[in-house]
C-alpha positions in Angstrom: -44.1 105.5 100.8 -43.9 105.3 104.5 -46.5 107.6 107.2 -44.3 110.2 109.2 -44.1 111.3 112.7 -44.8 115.3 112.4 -41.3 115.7 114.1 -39.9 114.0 110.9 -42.0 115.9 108.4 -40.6 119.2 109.9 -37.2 117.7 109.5 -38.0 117.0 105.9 -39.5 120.4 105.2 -36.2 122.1 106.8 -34.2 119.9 104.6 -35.9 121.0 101.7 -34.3 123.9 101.5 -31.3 125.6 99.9 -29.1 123.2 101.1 -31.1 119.7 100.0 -28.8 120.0 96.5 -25.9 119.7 98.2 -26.3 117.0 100.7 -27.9 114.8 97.7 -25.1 115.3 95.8 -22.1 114.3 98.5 -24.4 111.4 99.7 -23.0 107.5 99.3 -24.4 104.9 97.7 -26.5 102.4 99.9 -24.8 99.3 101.1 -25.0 96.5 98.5 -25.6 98.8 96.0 -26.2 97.2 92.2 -26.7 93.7 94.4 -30.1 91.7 93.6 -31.3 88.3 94.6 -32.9 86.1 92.1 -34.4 82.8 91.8 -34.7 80.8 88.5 -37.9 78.6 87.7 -37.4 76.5 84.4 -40.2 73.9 84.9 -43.6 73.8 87.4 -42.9 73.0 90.7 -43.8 69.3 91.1 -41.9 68.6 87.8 -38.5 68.6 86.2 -37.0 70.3 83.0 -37.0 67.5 80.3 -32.9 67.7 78.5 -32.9 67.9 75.0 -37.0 70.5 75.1 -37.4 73.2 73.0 -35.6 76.5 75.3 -38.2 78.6 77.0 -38.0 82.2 76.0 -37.0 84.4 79.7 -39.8 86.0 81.5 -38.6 88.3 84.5 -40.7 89.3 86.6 -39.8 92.1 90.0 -42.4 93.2 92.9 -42.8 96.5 94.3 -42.5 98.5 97.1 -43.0 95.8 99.6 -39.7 95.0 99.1 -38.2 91.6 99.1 -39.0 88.9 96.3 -42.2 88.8 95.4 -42.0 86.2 92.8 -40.3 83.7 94.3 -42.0 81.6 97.5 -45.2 80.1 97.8 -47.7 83.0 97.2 -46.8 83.5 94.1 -46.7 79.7 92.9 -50.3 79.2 91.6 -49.3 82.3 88.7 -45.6 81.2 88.5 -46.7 77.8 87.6 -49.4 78.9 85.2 -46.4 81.2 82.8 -43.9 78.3 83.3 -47.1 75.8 81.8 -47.0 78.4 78.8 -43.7 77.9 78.2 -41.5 80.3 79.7 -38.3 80.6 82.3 -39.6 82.8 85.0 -36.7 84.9 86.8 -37.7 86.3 89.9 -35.6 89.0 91.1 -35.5 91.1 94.5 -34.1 94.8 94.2 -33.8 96.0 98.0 -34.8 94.7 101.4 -33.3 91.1 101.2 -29.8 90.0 102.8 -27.5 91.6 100.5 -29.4 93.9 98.8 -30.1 97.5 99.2 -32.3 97.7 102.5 -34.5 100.4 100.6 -35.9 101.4 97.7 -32.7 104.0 97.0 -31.3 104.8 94.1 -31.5 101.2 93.0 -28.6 100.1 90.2 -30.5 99.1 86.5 -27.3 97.8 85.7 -27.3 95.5 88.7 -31.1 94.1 87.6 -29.7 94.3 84.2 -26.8 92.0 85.1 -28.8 89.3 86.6 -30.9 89.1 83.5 -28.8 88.9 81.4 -26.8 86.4 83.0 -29.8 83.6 83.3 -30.6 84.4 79.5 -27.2 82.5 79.0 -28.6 79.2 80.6 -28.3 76.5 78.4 -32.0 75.3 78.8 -33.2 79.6 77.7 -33.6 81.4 74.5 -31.5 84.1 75.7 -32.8 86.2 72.5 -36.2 86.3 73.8 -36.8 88.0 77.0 -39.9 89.7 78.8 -40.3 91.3 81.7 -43.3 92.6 84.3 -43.5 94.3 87.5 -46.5 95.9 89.8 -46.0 99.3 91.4 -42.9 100.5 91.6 -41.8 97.0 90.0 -43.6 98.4 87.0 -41.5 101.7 87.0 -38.6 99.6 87.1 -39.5 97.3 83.9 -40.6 100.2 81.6 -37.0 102.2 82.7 -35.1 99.1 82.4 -37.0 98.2 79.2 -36.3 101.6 77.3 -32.4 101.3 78.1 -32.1 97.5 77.5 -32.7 96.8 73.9 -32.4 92.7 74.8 -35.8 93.4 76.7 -38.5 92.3 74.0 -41.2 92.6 75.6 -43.2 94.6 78.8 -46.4 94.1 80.8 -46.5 97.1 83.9 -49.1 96.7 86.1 -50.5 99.6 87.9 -47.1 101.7 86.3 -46.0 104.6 87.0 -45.1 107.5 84.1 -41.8 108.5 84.9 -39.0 107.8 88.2 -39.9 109.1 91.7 -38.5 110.0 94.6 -37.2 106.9 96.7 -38.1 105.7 99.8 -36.0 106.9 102.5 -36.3 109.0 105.7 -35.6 111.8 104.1 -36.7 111.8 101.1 -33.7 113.3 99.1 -32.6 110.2 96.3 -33.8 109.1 93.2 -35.4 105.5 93.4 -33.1 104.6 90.9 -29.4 105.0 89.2 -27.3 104.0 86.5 -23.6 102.9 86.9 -23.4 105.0 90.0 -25.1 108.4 89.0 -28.9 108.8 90.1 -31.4 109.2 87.5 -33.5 112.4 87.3 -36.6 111.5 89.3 -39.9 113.7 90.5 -38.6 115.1 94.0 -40.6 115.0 97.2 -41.8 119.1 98.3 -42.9 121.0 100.5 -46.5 121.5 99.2 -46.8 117.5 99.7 -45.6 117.2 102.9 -48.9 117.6 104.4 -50.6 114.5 102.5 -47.2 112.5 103.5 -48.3 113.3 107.3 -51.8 112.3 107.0 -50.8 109.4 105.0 -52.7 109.7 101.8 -50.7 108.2 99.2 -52.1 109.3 96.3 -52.7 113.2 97.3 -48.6 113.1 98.1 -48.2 112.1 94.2 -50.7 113.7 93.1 -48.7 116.8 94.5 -45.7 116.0 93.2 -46.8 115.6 89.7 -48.0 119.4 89.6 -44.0 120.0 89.2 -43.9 119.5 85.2 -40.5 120.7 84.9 -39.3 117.6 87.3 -41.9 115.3 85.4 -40.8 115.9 82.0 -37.1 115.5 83.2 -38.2 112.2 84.4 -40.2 110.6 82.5 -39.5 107.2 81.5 -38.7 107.2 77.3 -41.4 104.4 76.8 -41.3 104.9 73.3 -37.4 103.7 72.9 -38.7 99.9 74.1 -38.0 97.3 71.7 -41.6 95.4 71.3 -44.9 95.0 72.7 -46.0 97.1 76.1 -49.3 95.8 77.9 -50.5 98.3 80.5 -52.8 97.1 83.3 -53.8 99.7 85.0 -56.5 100.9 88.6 -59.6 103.3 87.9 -59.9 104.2 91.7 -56.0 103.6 92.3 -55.5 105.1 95.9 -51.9 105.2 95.8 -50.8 107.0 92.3 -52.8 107.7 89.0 -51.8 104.6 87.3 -54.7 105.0 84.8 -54.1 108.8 84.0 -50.3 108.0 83.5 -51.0 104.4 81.5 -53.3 106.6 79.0 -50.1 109.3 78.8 -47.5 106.8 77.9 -50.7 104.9 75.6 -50.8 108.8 74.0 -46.8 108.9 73.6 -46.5 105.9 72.1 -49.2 107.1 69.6 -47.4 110.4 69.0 -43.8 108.2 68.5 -45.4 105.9 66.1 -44.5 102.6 67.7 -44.4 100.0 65.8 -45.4 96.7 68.4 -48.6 96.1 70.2 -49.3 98.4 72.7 -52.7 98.2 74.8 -54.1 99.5 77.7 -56.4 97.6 80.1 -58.1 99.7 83.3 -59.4 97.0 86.1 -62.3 98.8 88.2 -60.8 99.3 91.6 -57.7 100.3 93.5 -54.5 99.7 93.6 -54.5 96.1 94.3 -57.1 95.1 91.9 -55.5 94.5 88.7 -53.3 91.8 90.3 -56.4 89.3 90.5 -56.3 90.1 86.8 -52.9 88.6 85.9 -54.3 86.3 83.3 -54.5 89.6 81.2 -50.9 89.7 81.1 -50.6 86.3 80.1 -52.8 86.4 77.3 -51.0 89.8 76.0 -47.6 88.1 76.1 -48.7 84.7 74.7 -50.7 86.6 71.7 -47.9 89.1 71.3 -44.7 87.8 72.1 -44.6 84.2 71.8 -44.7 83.9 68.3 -41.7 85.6 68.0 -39.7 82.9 69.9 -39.9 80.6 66.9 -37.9 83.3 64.9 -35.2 83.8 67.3 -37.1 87.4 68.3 -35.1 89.1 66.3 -36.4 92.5 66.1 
């Protein structure tokens, strides 16, 4: 979430008023709506995929709300090297704010991520059975709501996650971050209590707002309990932009309540936001203890 001039907060807090319902509802879809950019890794960089190896199960992997693909590119080499050495295909995929894609995070299509995935688990040299998938941030919202919908998903790491869908990332304010074949999902809506923490830009007071609605929480909580394998939370004690411990240890409690029957854990890295991506290797040891083995036996659950 973006800082706001105090002209556009008042705009906001006008348009939050009787009329919001019905400008959401008559408002288009975004330009290149349900359109992602992706990248495929099949080997290390430096080397080449050998014909006739053993297929690597599919690991996707999406960024936040930085936009672009976060992924792909040089930064995130040194970790896309170390999965692809364990064995995996790594799909990076970019959901807004590339050529071609949704220029914000705004009601972004699952089936369109959805699509993509499922399309490079058909390459030749992928166990198209046997797919994971992680994300940071909002990337995290995005792979535990895409998870619980996709039963192909069979496996999910969300670092610093968020509990249910939230409000997207526009001027306004007024959208769902995400859809489904055209119709937004129920999210947490932005409000006029919060509006004063959006000025001031402090993050995690403007969530910490919205949440207080339990009515719109409940409506939009992501169904973590519906996804088909292991879930690996990595979560911030002092996170500054959302309580991604608090809401790690909610879904940990659901998915107690539910019963689930694969590996679920919850690991808190002291720090903010940012912290628990210097502790990647976490991930990687979660899905190597608890979803690799399954590749030998097609992952058939």
């Amino acid at each position: 979430m973006h800082k706001l001039s105090p002209a556009l907060a008042l705009l906001l807090t006008l348009a939050l008023g009787a009329t919001a319902l019905a400008s959401r509802a008559s408002k288009p879809l975004p330009p290149h709506h349900a359109r992602v950019s992706t990248q495929l890794y099949l080997a290390p960089e430096g080397t080449l995929a050998h014909a006739g190896a053993p297929k690597r199960p599919l690991l996707v992997a999406v960024g936040g709300a930085e936009g672009g693909n976060a992924w792909a590119g040089p930064r995130a080499q040194a970790m896309r090297n170390r999965f692809l050495a364990d064995g995996y295909a790594v799909l990076a995929i970019g959901y807004f704010g590339m050529p071609d894609t949704p220029a914000r995070l705004d009601r972004i299509a699952l089936e369109g991520v959805r699509n993509a995935i499922l399309e490079a688990a058909q390459h030749p040299a992928i166990e198209g059975r046997c797919i994971a998938m992680m994300g940071g941030s909002k990337g995290a919202e995005l792979t535990l709501l895409l998870a619980s919908r996709t039963p192909e998903i069979k496996a999910v790491a969300a670092v610093v996650p968020g509990s249910a869908v939230f409000v997207g990332h526009t001027d306004e304010f007024d959208t769902s971050s995400f859809s489904e074949n055209g119709v937004e999902l129920p999210y947490v809506p932005m409000t006029e209590q919060a509006v004063p923490a959006l000025i001031a830009g402090d993050k995690r007071k403007v969530f910490d707002t919205l949440m207080q609605d339990q009515a719109a929480v409940a409506r939009a909580r992501i169904p973590v309990e519906r996804i088909n394998g292991p879930i690996f939370f990595l979560s911030a004690t002092q996170d500054e932009l959302w309580a991604s411990k608090e809401m790690s240890d909610d879904m940990m409690a659901t998915l107690k309540r539910a019963r689930f029957p694969h590996a679920h854990e919850h690991t808190a890295i002291e720090g903010g936001h940012g912290a628990p991506m210097r502790h990647l290797n976490l991930v990687r040891d979660f899905l190597n203890a608890k979803f690799l083995p399954q590749v030998n036996e097609g992952c058939r659950r």
